[in-house]
Backbone as CSV, one residue per row, in Angstrom:
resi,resn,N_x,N_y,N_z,CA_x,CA_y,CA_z,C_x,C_y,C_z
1,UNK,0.852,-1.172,0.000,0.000,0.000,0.000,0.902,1.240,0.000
2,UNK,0.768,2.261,-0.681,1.366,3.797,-0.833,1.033,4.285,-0.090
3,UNK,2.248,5.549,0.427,1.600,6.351,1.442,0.484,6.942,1.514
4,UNK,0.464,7.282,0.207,-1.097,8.055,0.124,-2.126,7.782,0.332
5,UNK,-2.139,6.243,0.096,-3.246,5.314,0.083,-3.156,5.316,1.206
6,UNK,-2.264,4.972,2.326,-2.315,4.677,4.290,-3.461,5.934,4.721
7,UNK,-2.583,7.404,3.812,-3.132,8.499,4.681,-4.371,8.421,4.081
8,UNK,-4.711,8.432,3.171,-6.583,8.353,2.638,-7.766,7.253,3.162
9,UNK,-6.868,6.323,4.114,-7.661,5.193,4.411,-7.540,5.826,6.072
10,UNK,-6.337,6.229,6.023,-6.442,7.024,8.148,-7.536,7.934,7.753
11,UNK,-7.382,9.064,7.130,-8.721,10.046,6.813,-10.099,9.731,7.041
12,UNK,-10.033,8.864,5.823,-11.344,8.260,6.010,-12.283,7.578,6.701
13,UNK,-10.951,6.963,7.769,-11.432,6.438,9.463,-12.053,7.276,10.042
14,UNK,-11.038,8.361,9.990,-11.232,9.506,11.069,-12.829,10.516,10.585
15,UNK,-13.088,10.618,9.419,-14.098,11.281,8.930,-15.234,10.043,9.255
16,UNK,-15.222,8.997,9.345,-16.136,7.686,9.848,-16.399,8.440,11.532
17,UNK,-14.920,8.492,12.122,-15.440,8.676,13.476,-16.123,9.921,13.924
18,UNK,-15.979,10.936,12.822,-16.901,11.989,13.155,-18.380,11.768,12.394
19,UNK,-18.885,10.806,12.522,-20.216,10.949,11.913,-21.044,11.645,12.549
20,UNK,-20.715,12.280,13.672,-21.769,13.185,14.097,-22.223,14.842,13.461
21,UNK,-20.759,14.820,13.280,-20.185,16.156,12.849,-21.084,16.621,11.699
22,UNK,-20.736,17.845,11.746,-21.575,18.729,10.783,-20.942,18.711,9.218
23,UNK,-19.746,19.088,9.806,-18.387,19.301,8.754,-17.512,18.473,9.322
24,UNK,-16.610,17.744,7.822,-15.401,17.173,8.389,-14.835,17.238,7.183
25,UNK,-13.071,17.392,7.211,-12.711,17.539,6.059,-10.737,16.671,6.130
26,UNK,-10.406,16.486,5.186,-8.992,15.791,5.444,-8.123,16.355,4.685
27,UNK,-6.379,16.571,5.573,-5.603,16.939,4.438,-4.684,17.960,4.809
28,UNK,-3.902,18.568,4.407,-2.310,19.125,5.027,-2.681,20.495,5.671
29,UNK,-1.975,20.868,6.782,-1.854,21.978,7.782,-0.887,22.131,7.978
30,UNK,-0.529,23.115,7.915,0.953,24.370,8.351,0.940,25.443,9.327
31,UNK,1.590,25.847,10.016,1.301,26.762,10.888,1.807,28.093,10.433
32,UNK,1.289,29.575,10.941,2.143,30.817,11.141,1.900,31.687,11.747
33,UNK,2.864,32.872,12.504,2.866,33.590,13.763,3.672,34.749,13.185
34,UNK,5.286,33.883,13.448,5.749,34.865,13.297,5.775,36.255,11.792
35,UNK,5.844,37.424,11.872,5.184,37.882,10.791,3.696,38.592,10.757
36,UNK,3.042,37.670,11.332,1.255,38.198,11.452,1.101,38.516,12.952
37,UNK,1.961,38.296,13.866,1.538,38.752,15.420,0.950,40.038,15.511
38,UNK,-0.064,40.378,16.001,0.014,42.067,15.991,-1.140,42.722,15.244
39,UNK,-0.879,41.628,13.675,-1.607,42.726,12.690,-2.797,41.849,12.725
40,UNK,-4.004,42.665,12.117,-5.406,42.220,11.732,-5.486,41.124,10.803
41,UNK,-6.071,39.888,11.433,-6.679,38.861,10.966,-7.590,39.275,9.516
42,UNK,-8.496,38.348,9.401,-9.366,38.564,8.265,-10.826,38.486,8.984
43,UNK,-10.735,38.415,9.961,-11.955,38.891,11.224,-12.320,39.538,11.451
44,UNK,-11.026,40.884,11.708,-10.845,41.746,12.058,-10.124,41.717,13.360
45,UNK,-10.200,40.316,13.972,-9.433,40.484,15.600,-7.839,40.833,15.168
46,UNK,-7.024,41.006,16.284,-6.174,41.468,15.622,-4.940,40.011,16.283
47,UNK,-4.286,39.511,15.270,-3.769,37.875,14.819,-2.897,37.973,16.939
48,UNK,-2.666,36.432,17.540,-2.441,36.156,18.127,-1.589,34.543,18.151
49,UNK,-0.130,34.714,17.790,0.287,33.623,17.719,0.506,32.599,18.972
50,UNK,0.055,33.457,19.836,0.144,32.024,20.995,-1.526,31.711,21.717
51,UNK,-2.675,32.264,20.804,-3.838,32.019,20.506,-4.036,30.446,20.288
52,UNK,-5.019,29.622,20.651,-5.456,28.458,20.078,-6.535,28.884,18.614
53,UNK,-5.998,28.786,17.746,-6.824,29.742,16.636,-6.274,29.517,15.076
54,UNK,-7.141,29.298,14.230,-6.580,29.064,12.879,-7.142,29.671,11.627
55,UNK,-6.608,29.785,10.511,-7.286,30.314,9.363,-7.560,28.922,8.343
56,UNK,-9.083,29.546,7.831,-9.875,28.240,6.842,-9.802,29.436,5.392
57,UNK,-10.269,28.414,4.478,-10.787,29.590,3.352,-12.330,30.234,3.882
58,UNK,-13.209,29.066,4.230,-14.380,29.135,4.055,-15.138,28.867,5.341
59,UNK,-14.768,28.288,6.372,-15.671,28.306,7.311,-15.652,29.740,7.622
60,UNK,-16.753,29.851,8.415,-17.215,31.192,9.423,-16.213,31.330,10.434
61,UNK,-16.019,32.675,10.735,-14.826,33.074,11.646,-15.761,32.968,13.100
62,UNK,-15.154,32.363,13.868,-15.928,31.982,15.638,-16.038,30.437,14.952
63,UNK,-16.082,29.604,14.423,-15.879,28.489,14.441,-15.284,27.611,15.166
64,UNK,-15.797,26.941,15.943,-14.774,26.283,17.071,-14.479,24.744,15.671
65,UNK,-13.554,24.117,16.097,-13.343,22.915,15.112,-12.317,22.189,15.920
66,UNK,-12.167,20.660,15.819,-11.175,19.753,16.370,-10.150,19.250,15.247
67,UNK,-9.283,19.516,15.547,-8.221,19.277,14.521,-7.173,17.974,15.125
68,UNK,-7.182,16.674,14.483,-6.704,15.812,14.917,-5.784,15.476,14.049
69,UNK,-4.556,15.376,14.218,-3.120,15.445,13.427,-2.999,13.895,13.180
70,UNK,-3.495,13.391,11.972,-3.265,11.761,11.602,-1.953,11.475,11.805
71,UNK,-0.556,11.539,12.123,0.458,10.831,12.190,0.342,10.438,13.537
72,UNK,-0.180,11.024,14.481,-0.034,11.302,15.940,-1.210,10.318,16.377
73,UNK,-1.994,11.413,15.868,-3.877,11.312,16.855,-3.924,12.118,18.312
74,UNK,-3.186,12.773,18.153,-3.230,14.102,18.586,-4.189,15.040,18.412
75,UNK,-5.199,15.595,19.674,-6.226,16.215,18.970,-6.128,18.063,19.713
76,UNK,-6.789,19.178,19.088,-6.832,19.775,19.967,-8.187,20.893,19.184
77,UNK,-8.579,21.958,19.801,-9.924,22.567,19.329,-9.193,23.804,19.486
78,UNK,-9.560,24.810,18.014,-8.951,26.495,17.250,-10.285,26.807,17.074
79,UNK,-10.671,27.974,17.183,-11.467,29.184,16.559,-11.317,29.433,14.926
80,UNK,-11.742,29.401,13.895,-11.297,30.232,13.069,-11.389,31.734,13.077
81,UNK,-10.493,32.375,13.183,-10.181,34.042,12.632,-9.825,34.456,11.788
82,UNK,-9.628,33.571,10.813,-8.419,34.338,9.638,-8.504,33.509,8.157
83,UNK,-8.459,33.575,7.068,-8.132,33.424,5.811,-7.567,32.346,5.525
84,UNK,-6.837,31.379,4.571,-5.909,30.822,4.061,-6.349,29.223,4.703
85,UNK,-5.676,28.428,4.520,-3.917,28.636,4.108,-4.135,28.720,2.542
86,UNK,-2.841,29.762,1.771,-3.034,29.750,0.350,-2.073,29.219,-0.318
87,UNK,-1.838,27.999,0.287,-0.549,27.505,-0.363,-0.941,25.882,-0.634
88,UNK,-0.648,25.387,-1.895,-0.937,24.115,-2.426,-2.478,23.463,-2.062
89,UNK,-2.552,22.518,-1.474,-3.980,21.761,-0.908,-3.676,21.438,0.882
90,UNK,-3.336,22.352,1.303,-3.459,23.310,2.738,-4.508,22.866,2.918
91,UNK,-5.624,22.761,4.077,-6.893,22.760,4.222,-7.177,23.474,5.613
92,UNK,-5.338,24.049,6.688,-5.603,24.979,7.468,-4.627,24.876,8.096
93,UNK,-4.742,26.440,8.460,-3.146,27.185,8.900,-3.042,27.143,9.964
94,UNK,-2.864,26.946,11.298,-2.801,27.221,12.854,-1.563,28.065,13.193
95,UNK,-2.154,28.609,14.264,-1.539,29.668,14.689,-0.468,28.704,15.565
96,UNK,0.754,29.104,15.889,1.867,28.857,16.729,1.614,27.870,17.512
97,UNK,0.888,28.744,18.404,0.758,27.833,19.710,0.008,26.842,19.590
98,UNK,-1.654,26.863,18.529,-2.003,24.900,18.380,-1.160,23.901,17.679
99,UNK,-0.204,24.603,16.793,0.920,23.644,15.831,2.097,22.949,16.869
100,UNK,2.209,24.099,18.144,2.771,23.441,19.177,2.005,22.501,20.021
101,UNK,0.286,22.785,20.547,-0.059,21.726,21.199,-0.266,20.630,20.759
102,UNK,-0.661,20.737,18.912,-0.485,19.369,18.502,0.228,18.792,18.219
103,UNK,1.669,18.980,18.078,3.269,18.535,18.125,3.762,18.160,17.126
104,UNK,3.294,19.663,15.961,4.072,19.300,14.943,4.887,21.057,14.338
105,UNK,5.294,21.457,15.585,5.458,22.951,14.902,6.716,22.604,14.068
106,UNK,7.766,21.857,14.105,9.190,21.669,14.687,9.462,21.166,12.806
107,UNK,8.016,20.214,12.346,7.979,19.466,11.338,7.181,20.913,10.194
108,UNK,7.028,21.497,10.495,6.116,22.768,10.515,5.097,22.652,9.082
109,UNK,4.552,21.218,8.701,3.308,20.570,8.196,3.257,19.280,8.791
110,UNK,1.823,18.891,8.462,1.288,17.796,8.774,0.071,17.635,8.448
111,UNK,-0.331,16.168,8.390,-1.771,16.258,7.627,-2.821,15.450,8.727
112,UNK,-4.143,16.422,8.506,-4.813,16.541,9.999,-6.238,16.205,8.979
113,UNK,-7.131,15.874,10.224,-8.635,15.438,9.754,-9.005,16.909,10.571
114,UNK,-10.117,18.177,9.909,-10.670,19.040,11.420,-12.315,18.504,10.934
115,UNK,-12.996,18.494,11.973,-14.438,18.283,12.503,-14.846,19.302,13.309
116,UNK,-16.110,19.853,12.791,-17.189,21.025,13.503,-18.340,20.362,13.801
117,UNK,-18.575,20.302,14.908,-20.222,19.894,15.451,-21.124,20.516,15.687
């Protein structure tokens, strides 16, 4: 089996185990802080890198969501505030400090299942 195939069959577990969920979606996350500390989100709040908090394209900003990091299973819950990620098939950016609670700042991507209920 290919990696891709492992991670599309973990995904697809994990989108099984949210059948409750409203939304669930699978697929690569990156984090960023430094740079945006300070300045205005796409909210309008103004960005907080040691915030539990992330940017979507499309969900609603106040979005609470669980973001569970498939290499790990590591889980933890961000707000959306902000825009992006606009880079390749991203599906969401976290701010500093959740890329640290979910323990992948260091690797600084990883590919995560998030779920909204």
């Amino acid at each position: 089996m290919t990696k891709k195939a492992v991670i599309a069959a973990i995904c697809a577990a994990s989108v099984l185990s949210f059948s409750s969920a409203a939304y669930a979606q699978c697929g690569g996350a990156s984090w960023y802080g430094p740079g945006f500390h300070g300045k205005k989100a796409a909210s309008g709040e103004t960005f907080n890198e040691n915030a539990m908090t992330a940017a979507h394209r499309s969900l609603p900003f106040g979005t609470k969501v669980e973001v569970v990091d498939q290499r790990t299973g590591n889980s933890i819950e961000v707000t959306i505030n902000d825009r992006g990620p606009f880079h390749g098939k991203r599906i969401i950016d976290l701010s500093k400090a959740a890329a640290t609670a979910l323990g992948f700042r260091n690797r600084g991507v990883t590919t995560v299942c998030i779920a909204q209920e």
